[in-house]
C-alpha positions as CSV (number, residue, x, y, z in Angstrom):
1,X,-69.2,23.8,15.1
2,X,-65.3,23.3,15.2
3,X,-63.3,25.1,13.3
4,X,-59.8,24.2,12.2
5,X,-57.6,27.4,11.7
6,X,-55.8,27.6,8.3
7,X,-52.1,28.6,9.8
8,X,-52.7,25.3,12.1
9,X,-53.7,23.2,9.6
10,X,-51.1,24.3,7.2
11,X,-48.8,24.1,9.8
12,X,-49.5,20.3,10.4
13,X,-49.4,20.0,6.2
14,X,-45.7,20.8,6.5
15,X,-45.1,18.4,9.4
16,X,-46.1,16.1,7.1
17,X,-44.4,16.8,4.3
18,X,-41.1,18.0,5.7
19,X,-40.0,14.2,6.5
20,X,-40.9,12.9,2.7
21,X,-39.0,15.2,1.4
22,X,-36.0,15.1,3.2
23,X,-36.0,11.3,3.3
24,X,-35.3,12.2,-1.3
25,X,-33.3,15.4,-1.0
26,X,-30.6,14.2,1.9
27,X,-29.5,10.8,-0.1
28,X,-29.7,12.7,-3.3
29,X,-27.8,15.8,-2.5
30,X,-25.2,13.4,-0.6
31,X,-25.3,11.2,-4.3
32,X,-24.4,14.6,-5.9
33,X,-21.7,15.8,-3.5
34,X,-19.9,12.6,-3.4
35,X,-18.1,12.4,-7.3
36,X,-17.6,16.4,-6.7
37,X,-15.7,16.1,-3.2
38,X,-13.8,12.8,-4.9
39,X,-12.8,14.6,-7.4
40,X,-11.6,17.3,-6.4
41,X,-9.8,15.9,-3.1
42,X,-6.1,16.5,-3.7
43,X,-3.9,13.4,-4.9
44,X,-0.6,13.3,-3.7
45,X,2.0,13.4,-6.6
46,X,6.0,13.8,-7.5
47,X,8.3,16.2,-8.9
48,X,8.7,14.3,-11.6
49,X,4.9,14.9,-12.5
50,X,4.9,18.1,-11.6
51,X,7.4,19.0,-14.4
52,X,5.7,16.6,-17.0
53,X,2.4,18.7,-16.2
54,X,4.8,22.0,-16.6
55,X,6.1,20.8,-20.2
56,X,3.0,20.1,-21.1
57,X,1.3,23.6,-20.1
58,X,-1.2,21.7,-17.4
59,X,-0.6,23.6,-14.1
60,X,-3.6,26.0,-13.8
61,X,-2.6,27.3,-10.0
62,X,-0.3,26.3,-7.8
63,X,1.1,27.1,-3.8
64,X,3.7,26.5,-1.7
65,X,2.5,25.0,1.5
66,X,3.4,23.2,4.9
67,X,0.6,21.1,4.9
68,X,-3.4,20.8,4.8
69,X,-5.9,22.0,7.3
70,X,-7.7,20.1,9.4
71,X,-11.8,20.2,9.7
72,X,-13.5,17.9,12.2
73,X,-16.3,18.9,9.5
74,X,-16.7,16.0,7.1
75,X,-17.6,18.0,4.1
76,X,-15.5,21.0,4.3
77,X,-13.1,21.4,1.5
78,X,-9.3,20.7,1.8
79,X,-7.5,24.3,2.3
80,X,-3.7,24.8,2.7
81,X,-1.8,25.9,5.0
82,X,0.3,28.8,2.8
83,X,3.8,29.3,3.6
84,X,6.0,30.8,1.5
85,X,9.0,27.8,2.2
86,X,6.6,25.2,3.0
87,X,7.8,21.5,1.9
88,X,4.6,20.9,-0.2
89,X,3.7,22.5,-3.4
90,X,0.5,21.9,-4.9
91,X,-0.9,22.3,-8.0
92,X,-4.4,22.5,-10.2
93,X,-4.4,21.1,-13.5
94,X,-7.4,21.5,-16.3
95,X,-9.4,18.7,-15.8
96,X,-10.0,20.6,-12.3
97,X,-8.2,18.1,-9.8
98,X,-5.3,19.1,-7.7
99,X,-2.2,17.6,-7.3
100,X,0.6,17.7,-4.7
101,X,3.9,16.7,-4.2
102,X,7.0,16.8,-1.2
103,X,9.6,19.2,-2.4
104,X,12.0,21.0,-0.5
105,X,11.9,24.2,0.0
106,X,13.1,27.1,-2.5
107,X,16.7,28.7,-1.6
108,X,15.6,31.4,0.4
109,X,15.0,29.3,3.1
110,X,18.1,27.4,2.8
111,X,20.9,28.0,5.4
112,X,25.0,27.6,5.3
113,X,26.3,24.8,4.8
114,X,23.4,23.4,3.5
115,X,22.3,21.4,0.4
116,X,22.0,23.6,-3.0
117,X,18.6,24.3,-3.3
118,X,19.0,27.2,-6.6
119,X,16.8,24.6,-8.7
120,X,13.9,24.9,-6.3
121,X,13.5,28.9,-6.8
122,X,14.2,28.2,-10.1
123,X,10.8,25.9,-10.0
124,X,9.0,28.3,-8.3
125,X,9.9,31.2,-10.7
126,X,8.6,28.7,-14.0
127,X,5.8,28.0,-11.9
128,X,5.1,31.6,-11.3
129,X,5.4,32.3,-15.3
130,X,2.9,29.8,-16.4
131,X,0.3,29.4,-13.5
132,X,-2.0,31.6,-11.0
133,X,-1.8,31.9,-7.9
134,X,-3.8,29.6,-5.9
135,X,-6.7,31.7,-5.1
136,X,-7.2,32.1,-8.6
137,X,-10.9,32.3,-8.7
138,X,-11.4,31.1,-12.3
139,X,-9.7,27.4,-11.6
140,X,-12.1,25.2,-12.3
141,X,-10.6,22.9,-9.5
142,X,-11.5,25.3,-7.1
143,X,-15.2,25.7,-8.3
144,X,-15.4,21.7,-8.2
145,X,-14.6,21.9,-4.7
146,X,-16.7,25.0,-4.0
147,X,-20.0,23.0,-5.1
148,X,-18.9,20.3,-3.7
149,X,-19.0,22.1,-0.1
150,X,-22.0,23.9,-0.8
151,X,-23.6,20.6,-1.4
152,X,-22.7,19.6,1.8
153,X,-23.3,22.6,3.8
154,X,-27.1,22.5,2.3
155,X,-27.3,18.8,3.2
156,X,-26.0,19.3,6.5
157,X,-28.5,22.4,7.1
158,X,-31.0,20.7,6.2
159,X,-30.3,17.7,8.3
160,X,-29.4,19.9,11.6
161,X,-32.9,21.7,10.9
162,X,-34.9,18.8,11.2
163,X,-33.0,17.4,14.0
164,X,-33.2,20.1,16.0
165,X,-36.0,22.0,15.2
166,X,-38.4,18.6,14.1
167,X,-40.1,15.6,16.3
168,X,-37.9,13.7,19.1
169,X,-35.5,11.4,17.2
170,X,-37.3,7.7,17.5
171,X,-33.7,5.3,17.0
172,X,-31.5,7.9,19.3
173,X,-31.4,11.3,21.3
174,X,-30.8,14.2,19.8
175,X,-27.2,14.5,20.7
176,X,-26.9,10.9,19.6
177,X,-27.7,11.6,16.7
178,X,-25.8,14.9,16.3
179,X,-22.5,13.1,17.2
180,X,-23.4,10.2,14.6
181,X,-23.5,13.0,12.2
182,X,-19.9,13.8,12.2
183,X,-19.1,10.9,11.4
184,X,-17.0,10.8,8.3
185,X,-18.0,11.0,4.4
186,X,-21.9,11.8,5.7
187,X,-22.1,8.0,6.6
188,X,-23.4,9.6,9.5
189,X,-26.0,11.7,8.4
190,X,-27.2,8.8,5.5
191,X,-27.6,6.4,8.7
192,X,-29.7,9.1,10.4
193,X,-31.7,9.5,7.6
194,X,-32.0,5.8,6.8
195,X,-33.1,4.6,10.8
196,X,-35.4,7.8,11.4
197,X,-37.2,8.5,8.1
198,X,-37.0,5.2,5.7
199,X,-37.1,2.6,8.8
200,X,-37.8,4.6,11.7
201,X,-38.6,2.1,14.9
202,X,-42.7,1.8,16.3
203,X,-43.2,4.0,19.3
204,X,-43.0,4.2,21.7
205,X,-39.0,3.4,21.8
206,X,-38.0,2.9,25.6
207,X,-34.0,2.6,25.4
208,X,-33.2,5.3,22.9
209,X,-29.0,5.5,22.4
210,X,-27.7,8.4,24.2
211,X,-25.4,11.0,23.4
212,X,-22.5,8.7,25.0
213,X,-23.3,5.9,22.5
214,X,-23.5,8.2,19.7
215,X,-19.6,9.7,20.9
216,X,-18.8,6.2,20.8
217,X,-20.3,4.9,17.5
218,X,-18.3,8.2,16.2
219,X,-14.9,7.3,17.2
220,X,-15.1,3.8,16.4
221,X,-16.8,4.4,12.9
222,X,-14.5,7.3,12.2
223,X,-11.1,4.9,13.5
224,X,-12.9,2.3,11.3
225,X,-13.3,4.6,8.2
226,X,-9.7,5.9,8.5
227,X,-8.5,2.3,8.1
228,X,-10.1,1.2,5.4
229,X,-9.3,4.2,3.5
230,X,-5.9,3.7,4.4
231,X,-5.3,0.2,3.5
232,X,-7.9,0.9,0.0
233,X,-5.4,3.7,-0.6
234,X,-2.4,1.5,-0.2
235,X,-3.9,-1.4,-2.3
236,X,-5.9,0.8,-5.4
237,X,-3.2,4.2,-5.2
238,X,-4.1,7.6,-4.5
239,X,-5.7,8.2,-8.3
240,X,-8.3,5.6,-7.1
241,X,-8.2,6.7,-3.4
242,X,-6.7,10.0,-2.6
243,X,-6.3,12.4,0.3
């Protein structure tokens, strides 16, 4: 008589359920890190609000800064890149989004001859009276965008796992996939788990997309995502649409 060993047969259990639940925990974890990451996605500003959120005791944290740093990692968080006479300051305010605005810089880093720029150390120094620095760790802005990238570093764990470590792809390679995946906002990764767990094609599949197709589908869905933000951003505002 045949017997079936229990670590096997528990092994193939988990084959088996691996799939279903991944095909409910990567479109729901994506559904929860979505409103997070728009939310707390910085919206560019002006002076003028700046000083109205001043008045009214609204800034929570603020930083100088020369700009934001770039992630080719769709769900990292947006971090700045600090500089103590950067042309950006930005700013958290209670409801825990953060705002920033193009200022110049404070006097310090003035030079002869140049413009008067007293009032902008004068800025930072109210700034500084009122509001934490920007590391602050109590900011609720900051803990909005910390769940929002833990959300997406547990979705894309979870999605890497099973692409490396799980059955051949059926729709693509492996690197096709991995490159679709990177594709921005996890439209990637939702495609991925759309065409291989909810409407995966009937083996055996004999022109699976390569890794050079999936480069390709990257750069023309991430030139094609970076347009229609832009132009939904230009049309709706940056409330509606920021970055």
């Amino acid at each position: 008589m045949l017997e079936v060993s229990p670590s096997r047969h528990l092994g193939g259990g988990w084959r088996a359920v691996v799939p279903v639940v991944l095909r409910w925990a990567l479109p729901v974890l994506w559904v929860l890190w979505a409103p997070l990451a728009w939310w707390a996605e910085p919206r560019e500003s002006t002076e003028a609000q700046l000083d109205r959120d001043l008045v009214a005791g609204r800034v929570v944290t603020f930083q100088r800064a020369q700009g934001w740093a770039d992630d080719a990692y769709w769900g990292s968080r947006p971090d700045l890149r600090y500089a103590t006479d950067g042309a950006i300051l930005a700013w958290t305010v209670p409801n825990g989004q953060t705002r920033y605005a193009f200022v110049d810089p404070p006097a310090s880093a003035s030079y002869p001859g140049g413009p008067d720029l007293s009032t902008n150390a004068g800025q930072d120094a109210r700034l500084a009276a009122v509001a934490d620095p920007w590391q602050a760790g109590g900011a609720l802005a900051h803990r909005i965008a910390g769940t929002a990238g833990l959300l997406a570093g547990v979705l894309t764990l979870l999605w890497l796992g099973r692409l490396i470590g799980g059955a051949p792809p059926l729709a693509g390679t492996r690197w096709f996939w991995f490159w679709v995946g990177l594709i921005p906002f996890g439209v990637g990764v939702l495609a991925w788990t759309y065409r291989e767990l909810w409407r995966p094609p009937s083996p055996p599949v004999l022109d699976r997309a390569s890794g050079w197709r999936g480069v390709g589908w990257l750069v023309l869905a991430g030139f094609g995502i970076a347009l229609l933000v832009s132009v939904a951003r230009g049309v709706l505002g940056t409330t509606v649409v920021p970055g």
